[in-house]
BAFI-3210 file (N, C-alpha, C; in Angstrom, 3 decimals, decimal comma, padded with zeros to 6 digits):
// residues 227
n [1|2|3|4|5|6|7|8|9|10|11|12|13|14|15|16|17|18|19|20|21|22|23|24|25|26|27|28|29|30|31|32|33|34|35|36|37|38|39|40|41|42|43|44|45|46|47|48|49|50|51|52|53|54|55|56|57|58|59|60|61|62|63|64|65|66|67|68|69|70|71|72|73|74|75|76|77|78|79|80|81|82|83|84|85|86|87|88|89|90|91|92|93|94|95|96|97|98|99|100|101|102|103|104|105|106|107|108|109|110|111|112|113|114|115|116|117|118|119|120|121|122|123|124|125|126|127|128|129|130|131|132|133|134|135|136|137|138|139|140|141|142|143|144|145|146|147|148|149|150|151|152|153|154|155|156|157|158|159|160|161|162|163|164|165|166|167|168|169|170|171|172|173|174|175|176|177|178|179|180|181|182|183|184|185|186|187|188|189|190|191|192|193|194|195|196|197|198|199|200|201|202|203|204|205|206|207|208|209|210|211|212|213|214|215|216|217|218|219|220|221|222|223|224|225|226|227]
n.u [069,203|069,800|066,997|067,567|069,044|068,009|065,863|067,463|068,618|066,336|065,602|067,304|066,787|064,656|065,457|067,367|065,516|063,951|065,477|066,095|064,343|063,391|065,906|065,195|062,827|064,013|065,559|063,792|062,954|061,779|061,877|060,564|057,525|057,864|055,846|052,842|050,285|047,519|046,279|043,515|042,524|039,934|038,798|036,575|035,472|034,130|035,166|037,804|037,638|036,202|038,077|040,425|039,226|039,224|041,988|043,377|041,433|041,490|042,293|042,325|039,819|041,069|040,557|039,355|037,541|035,677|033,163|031,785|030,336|031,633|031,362|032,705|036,104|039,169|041,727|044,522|045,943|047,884|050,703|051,399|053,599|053,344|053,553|054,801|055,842|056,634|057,769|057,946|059,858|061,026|063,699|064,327|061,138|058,786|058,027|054,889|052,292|050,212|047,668|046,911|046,714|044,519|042,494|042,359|040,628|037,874|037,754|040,212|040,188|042,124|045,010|047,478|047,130|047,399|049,923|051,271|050,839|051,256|054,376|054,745|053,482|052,593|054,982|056,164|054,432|055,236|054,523|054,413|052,762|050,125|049,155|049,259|047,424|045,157|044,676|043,918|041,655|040,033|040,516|038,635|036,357|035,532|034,556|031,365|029,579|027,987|024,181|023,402|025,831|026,255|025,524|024,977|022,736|022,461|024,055|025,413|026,109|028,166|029,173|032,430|032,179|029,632|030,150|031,747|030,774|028,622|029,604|030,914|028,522|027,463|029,285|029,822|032,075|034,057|035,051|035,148|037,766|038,678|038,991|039,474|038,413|039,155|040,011|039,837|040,090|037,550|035,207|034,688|037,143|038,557|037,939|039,567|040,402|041,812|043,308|044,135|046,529|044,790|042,941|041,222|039,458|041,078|042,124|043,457|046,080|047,495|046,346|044,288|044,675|045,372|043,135|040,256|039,876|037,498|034,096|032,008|031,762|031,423|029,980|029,969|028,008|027,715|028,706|026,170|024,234|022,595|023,976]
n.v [002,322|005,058|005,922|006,065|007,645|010,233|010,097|011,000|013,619|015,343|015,186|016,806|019,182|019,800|020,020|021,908|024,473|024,469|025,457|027,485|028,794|028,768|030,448|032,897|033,788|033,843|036,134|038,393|037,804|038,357|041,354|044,089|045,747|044,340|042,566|040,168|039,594|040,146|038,429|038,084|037,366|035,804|034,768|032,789|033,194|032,213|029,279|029,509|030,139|027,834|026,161|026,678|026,601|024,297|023,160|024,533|024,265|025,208|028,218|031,166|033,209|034,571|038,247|038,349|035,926|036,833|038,248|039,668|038,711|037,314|037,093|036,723|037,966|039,616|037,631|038,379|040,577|039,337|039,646|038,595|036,175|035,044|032,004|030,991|033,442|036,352|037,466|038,480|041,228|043,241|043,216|044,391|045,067|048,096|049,887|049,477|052,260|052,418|053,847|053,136|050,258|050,635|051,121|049,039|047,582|046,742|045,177|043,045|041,364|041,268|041,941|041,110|040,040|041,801|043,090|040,934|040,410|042,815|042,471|040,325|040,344|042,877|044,619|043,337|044,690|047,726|049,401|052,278|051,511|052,137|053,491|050,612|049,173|050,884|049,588|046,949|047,252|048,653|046,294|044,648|046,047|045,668|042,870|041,579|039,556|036,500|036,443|033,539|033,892|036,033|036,174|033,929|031,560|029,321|026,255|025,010|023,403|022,937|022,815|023,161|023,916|024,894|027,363|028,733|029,453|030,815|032,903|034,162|034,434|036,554|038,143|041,013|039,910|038,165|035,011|031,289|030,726|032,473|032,628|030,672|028,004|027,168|024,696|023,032|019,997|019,240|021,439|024,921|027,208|029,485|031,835|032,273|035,074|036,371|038,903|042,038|044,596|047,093|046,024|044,843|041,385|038,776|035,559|032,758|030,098|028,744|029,252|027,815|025,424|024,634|024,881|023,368|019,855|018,397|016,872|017,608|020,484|021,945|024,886|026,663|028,787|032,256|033,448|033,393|032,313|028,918|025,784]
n.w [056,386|055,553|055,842|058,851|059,093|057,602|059,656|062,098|061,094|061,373|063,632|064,593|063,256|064,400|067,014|067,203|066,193|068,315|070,490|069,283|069,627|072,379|073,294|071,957|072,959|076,106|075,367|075,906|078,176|081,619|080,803|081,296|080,968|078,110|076,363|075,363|075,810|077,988|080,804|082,872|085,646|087,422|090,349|091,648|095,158|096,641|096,590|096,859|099,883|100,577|100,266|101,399|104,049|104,713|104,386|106,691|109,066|111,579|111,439|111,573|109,204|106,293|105,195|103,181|103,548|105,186|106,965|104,857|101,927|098,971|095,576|092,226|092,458|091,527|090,898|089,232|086,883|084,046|082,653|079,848|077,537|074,175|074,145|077,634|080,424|081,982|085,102|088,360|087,707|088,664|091,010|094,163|094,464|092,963|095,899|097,371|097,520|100,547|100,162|097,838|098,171|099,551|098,138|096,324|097,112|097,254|094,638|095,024|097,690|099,699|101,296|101,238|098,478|096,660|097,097|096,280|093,798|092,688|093,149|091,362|089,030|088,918|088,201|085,916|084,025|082,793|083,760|085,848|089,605|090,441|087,605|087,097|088,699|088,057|085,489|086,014|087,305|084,937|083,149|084,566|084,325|082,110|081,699|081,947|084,390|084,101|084,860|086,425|088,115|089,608|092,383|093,948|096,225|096,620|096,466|093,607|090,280|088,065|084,532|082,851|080,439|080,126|082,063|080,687|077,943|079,023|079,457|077,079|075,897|077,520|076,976|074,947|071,463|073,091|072,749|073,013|072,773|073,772|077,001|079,769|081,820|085,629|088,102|090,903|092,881|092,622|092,480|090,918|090,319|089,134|086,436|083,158|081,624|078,097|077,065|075,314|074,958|074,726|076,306|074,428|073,361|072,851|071,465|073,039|072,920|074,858|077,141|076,436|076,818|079,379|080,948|082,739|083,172|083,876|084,588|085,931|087,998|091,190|092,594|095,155|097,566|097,606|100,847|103,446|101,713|100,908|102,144]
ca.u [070,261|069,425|065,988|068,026|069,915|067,160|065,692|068,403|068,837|065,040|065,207|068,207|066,509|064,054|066,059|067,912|064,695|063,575|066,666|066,596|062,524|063,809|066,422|064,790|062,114|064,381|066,203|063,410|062,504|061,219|062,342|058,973|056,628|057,639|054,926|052,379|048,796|047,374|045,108|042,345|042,306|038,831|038,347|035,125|035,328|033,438|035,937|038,757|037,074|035,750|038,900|041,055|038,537|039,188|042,729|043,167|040,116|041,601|043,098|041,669|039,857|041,610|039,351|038,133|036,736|035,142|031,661|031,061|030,245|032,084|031,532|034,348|036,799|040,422|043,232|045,742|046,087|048,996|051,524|051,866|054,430|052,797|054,471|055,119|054,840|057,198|057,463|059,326|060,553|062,039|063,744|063,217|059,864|059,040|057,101|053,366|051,723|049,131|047,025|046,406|046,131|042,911|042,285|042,079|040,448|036,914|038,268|040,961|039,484|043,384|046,006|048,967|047,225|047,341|051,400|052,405|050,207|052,366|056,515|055,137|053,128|052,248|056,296|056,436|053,423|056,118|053,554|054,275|051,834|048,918|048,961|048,926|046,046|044,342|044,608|043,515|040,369|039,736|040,001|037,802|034,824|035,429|033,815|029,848|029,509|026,683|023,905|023,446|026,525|026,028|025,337|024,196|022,343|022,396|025,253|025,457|026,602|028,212|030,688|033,351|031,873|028,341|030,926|032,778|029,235|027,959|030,731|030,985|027,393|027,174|029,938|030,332|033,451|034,950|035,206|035,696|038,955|039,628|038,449|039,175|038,155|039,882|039,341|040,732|039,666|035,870|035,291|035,408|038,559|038,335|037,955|040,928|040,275|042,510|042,616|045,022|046,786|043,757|041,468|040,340|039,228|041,732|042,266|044,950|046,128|048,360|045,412|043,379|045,451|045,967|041,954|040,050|039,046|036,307|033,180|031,482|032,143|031,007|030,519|029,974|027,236|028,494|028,471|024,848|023,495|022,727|024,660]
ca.v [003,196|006,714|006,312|006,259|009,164|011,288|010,253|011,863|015,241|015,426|015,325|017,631|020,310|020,228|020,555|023,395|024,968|024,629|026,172|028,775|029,414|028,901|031,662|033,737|034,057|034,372|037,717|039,341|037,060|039,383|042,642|044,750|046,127|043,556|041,067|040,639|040,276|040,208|037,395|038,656|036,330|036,326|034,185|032,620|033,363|030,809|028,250|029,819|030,784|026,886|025,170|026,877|026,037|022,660|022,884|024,746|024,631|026,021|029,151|032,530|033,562|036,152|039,218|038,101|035,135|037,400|038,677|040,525|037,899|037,919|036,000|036,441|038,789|039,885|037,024|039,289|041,228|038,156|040,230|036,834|035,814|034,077|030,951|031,263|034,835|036,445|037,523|039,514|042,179|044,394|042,886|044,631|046,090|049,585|049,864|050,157|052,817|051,660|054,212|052,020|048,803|050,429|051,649|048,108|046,368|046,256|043,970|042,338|041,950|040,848|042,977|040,353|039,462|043,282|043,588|039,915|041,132|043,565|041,939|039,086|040,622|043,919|045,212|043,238|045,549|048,425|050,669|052,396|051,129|053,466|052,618|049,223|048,993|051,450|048,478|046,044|048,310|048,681|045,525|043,945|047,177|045,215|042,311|041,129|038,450|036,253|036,735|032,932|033,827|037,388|036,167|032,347|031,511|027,810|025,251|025,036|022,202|023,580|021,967|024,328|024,398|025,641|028,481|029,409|029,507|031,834|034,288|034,600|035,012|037,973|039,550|040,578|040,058|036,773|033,634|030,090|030,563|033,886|032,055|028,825|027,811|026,234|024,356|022,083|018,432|019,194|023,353|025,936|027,991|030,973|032,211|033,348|035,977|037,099|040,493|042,922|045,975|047,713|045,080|043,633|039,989|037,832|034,297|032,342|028,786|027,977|029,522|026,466|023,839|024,507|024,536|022,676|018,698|017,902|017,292|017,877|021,096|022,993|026,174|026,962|029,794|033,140|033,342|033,453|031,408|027,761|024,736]
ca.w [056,910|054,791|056,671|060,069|058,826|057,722|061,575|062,814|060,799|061,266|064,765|065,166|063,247|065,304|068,600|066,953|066,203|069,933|071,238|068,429|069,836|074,036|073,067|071,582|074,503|076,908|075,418|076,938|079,691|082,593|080,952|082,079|079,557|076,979|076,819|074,459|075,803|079,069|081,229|083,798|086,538|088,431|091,267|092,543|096,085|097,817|096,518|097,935|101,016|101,214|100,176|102,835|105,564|105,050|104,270|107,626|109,715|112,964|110,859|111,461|107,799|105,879|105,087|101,536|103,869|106,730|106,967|103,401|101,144|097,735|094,094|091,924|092,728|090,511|091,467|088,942|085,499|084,357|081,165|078,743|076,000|073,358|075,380|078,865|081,066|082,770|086,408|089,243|086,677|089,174|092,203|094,918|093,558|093,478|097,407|096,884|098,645|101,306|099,627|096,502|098,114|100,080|096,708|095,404|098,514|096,692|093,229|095,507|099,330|100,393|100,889|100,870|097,470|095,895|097,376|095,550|092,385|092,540|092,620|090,437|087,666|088,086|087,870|084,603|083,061|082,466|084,182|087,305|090,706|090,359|086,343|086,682|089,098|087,349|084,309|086,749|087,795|083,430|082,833|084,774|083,852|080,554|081,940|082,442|084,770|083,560|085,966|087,261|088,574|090,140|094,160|093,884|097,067|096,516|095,777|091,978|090,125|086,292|083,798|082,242|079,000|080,493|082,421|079,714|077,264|079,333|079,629|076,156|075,519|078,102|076,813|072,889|071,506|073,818|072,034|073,674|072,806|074,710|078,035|080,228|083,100|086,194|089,076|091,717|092,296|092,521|092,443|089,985|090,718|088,844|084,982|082,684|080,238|077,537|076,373|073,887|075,691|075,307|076,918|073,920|073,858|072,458|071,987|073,721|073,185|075,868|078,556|076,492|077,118|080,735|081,203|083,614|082,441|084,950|083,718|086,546|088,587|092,251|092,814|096,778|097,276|098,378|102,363|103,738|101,258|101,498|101,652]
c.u [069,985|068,059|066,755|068,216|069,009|066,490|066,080|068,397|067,232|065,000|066,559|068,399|065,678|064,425|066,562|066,769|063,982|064,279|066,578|065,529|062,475|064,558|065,763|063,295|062,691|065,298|065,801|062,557|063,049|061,885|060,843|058,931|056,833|056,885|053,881|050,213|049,187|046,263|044,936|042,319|040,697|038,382|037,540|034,998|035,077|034,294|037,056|038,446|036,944|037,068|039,872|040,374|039,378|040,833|043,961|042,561|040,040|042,231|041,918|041,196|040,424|040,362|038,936|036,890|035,847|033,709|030,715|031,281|030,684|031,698|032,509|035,111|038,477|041,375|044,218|045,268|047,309|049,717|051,900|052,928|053,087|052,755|055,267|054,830|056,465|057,134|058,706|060,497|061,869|062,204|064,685|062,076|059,855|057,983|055,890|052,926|050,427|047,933|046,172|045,915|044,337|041,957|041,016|040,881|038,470|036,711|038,848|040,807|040,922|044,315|047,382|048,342|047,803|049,107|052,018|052,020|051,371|053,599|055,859|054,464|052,923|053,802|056,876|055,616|054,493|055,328|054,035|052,882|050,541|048,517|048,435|047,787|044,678|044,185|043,926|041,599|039,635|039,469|038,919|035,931|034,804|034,378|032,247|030,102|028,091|025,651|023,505|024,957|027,170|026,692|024,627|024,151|022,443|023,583|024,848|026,414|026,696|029,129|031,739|032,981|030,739|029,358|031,176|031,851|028,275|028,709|030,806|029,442|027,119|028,053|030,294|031,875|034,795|034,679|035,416|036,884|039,794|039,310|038,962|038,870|038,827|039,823|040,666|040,117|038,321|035,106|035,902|035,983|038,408|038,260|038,946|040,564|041,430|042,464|044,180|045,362|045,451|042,998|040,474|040,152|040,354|041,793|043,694|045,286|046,382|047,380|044,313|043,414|045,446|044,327|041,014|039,137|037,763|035,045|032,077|032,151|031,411|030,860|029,398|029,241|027,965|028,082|027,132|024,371|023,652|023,218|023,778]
c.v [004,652|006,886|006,783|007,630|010,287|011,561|011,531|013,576|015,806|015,790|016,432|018,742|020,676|020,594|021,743|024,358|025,175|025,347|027,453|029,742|030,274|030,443|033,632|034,455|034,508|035,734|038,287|039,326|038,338|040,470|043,604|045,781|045,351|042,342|041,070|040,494|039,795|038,986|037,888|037,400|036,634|035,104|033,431|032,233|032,533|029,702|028,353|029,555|028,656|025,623|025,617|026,814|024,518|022,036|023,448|025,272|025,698|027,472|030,399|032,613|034,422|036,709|039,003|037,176|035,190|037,543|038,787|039,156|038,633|036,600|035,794|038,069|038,649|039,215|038,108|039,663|040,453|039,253|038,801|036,885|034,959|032,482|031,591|032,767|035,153|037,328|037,500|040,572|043,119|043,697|043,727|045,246|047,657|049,298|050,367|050,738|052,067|052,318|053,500|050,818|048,893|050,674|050,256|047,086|045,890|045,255|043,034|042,419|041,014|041,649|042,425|040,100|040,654|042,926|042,143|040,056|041,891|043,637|040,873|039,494|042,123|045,173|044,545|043,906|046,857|049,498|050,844|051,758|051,482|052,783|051,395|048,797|049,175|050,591|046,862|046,241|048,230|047,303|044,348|044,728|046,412|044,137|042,128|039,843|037,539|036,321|035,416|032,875|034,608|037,271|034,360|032,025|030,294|027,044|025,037|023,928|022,524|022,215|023,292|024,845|025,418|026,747|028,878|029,381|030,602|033,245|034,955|035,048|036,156|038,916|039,749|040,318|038,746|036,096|032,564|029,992|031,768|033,512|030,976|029,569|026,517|025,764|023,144|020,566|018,141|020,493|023,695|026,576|029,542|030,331|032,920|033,976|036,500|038,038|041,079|044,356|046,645|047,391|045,011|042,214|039,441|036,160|033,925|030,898|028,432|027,789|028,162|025,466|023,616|024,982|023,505|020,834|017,456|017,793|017,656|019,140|021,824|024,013|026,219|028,384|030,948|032,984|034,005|032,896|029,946|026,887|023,775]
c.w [056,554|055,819|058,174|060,015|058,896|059,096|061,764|062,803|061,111|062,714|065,541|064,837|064,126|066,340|068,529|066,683|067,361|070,636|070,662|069,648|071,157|073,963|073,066|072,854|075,562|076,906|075,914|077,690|080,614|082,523|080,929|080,935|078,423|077,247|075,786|074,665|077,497|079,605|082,493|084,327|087,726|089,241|091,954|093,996|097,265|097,643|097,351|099,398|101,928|101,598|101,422|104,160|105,211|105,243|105,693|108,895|110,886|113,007|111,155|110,241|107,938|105,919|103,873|102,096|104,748|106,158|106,106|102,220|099,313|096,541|093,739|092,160|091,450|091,453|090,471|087,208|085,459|082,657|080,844|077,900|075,082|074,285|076,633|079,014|081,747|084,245|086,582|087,893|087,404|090,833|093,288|093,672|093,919|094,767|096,692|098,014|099,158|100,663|098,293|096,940|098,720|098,909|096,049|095,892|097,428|095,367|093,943|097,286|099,766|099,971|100,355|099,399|096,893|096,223|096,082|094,321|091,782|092,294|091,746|089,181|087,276|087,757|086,614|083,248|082,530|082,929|085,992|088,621|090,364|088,695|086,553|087,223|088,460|085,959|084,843|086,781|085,828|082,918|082,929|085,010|083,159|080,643|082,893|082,698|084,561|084,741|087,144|088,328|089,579|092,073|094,504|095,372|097,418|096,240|094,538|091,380|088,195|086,039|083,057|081,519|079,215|081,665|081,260|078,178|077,562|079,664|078,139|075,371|076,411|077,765|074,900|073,008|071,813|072,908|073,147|073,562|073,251|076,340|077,963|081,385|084,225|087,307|089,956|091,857|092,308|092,585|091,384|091,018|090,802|086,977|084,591|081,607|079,587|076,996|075,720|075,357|076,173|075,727|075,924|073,985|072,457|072,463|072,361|073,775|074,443|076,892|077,810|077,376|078,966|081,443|081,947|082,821|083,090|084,307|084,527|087,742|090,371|092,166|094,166|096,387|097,803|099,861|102,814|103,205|101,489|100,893|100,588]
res [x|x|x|x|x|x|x|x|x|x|x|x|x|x|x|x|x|x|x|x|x|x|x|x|x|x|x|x|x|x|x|x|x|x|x|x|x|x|x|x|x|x|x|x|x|x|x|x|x|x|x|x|x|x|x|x|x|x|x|x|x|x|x|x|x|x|x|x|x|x|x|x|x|x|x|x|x|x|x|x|x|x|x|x|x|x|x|x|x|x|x|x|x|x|x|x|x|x|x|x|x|x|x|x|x|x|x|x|x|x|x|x|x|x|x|x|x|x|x|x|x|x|x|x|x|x|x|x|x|x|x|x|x|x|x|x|x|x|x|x|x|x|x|x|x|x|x|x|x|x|x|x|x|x|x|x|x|x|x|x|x|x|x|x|x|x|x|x|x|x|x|x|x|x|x|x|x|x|x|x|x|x|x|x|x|x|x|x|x|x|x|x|x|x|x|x|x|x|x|x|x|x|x|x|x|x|x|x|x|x|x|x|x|x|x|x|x|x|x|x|x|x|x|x|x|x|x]
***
């Protein structure tokens, strides 16, 4: 019976300690500029490009998927909590000038991507438009892409670990634990980097955990090269 008991109080500090934790997160759930590091989202191109062929063949490509062949490109600069992220800071957003998005078009070759960048993460950076790009644009100078990974002509056949091995050996500084990598049910996705305000390399649990568990991966060549 005392064992039951202790159970109990055991398991009802803990809930109060979860609630205290939930709370306390959400005081300053999506109030913009509070956040505490940042994750670099970069893309690998050909996946996108291949998985929406298939997912609607008879679809016009967007323009990331047109002519100019791309590697990885910037899906978003993401503002983190320790746990969880928040998003849409300011609803409406402030309007982004068209000026910026042509701005951006060489990191981000989609414009609808740059505008939703924009109401879902980059109005929780606490940085005006222009700023926040311009943090977008910085953080991804920060990164060296390793060079089997530059323009790959060929279909390529990695595992996460051999991704995320070679990111950190081209760049000082990363760790395996400031990186994952993520993918869909047979393709790498993209790479998540964590970084510090100032785009240092950080590590990040949560971006572990939520890491790709394939052990075998794709990666689709950029456009012109062969199947």
């Amino acid at each position: 019976m005392a064992q039951f008991a202790f159970r109990i109080a055991a398991f009802a500090a803990i809930s109060f300690l979860f609630m205290v934790t939930a709370f306390a997160q959400d005081r300053r759930q999506n109030e913009s500029g509070q956040f505490d590091f940042y994750v670099l989202a970069l893309s690998w191109s050909p996946s996108f490009c291949e998985a929406a062929s298939e997912q609607s063949p008879n679809r016009r490509p967007s323009q990331q998927c047109g002519a100019r062949p791309y590697s990885f490109v910037v899906h978003g600069l993401w503002p983190q909590y320790e746990r969880g992220f928040p998003e849409y800071c300011q609803v409406p957003a402030p309007r982004l000038a068209r000026g910026i998005v042509s701005q951006m078009l060489d990191l981000m070759p989609a414009p609808g991507l740059i505008y939703s960048e924009w109401d879902k993460h980059g109005t929780c950076s606490g940085l005006n438009a222009r700023g926040y790009f311009e943090a977008v644009r910085k953080s991804r100078a920060v990164i060296k892409i390793p060079e089997p990974y530059l323009e790959p002509e060929k279909i390529m056949t990695v595992t996460p670990d051999e991704v995320s091995k070679a990111f950190v050996a081209a760049n000082p500084g990363m760790t395996p634990g400031s990186i994952s990598v993520t993918c869909d049910n047979k393709r790498l996705r993209e790479i998540r980097v964590c970084m510090t305000k100032e785009f240092g390399f950080r590590d990040c649990e949560e971006m572990s955990r939520r890491a790709c568990r394939r052990d075998k991966l794709v990666m689709p060549p950029v456009r012109g090269g062969a199947n």
